[in-house]
N, C-alpha and C positions, 0 to 999 in steps of 0.2 A: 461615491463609494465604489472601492475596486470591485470586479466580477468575481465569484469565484472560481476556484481554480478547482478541473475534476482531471483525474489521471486514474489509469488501471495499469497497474504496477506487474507483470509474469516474471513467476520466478519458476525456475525447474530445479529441481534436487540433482545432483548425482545417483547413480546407485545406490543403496544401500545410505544413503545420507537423509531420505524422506523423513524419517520422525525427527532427527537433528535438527532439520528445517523447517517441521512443523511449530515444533516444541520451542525454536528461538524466539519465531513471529509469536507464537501467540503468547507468549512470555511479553514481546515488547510493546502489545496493543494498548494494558490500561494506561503506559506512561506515555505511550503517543494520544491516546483521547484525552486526558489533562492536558497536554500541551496547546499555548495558547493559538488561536487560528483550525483548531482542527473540529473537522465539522460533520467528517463520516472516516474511519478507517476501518474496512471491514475486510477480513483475510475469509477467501474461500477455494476451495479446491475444484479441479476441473472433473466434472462426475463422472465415474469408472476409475479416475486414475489416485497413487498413492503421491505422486510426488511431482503434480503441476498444481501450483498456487499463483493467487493471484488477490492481490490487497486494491480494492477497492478505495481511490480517496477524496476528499473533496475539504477544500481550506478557504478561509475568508479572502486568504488574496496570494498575491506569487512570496512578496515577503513571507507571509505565516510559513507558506510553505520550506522556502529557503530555511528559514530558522530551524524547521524539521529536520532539515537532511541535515543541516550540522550539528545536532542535538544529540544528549546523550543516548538516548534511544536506540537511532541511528548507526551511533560510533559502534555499540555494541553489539548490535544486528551484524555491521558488518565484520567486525573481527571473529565473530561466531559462524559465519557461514561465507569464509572466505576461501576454504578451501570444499567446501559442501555442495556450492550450486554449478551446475553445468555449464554457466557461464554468467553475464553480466544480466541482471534484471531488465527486461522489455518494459520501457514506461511509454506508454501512447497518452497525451493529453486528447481531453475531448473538450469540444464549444458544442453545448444546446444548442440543438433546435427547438425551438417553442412550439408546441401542439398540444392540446386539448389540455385538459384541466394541471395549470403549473405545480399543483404537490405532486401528481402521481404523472407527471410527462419529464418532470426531470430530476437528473439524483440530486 
């Protein structure tokens, strides 16, 4: 069975583009959690500020994932906030480390 795959997604508005950006994501959340493979997508903002986000995700494996990013979801996210964000989304994948109790030591 593949491991799964965890990434935290930064995105930053433009000026004046913050509710644009808020409003696309959280628009395209319930058709990425139906989507097959998807196992956490959670969009959260950096505290104090109006226009740094950051999507939380975790998939059954790198395919699931792939399928996402070409998915219509996706397609839409990105023609809607193409001229909106300050620049290209920061995607860092993460590999657990295992420590203390597995539900509450990893996403």
């Amino acid at each position: 069975m593949p491991e799964p795959v965890v990434l935290v997604a930064t995105m930053v508005a433009k000026p004046g583009q913050e509710e644009l950006v808020e409003k696309t994501l959280t628009a395209a959340v319930p058709a990425v959690h139906a989507e097959p493979g998807c196992l956490r997508y959670a969009l959260h903002r950096k505290a104090g500020t109006t226009g740094e986000f950051f999507m939380i995700e975790k998939w059954t494996s790198q395919e699931a994932l792939g399928a996402h990013m070409k998915g219509a979801a996706m397609r839409e996210v990105g023609v809607a906030l193409a001229q909106a964000l300050a620049g290209p989304p920061d995607v860092v994948f993460l590999d657990a480390v295992p420590a203390g109790d597995p539900d509450a030591g990893a996403v």
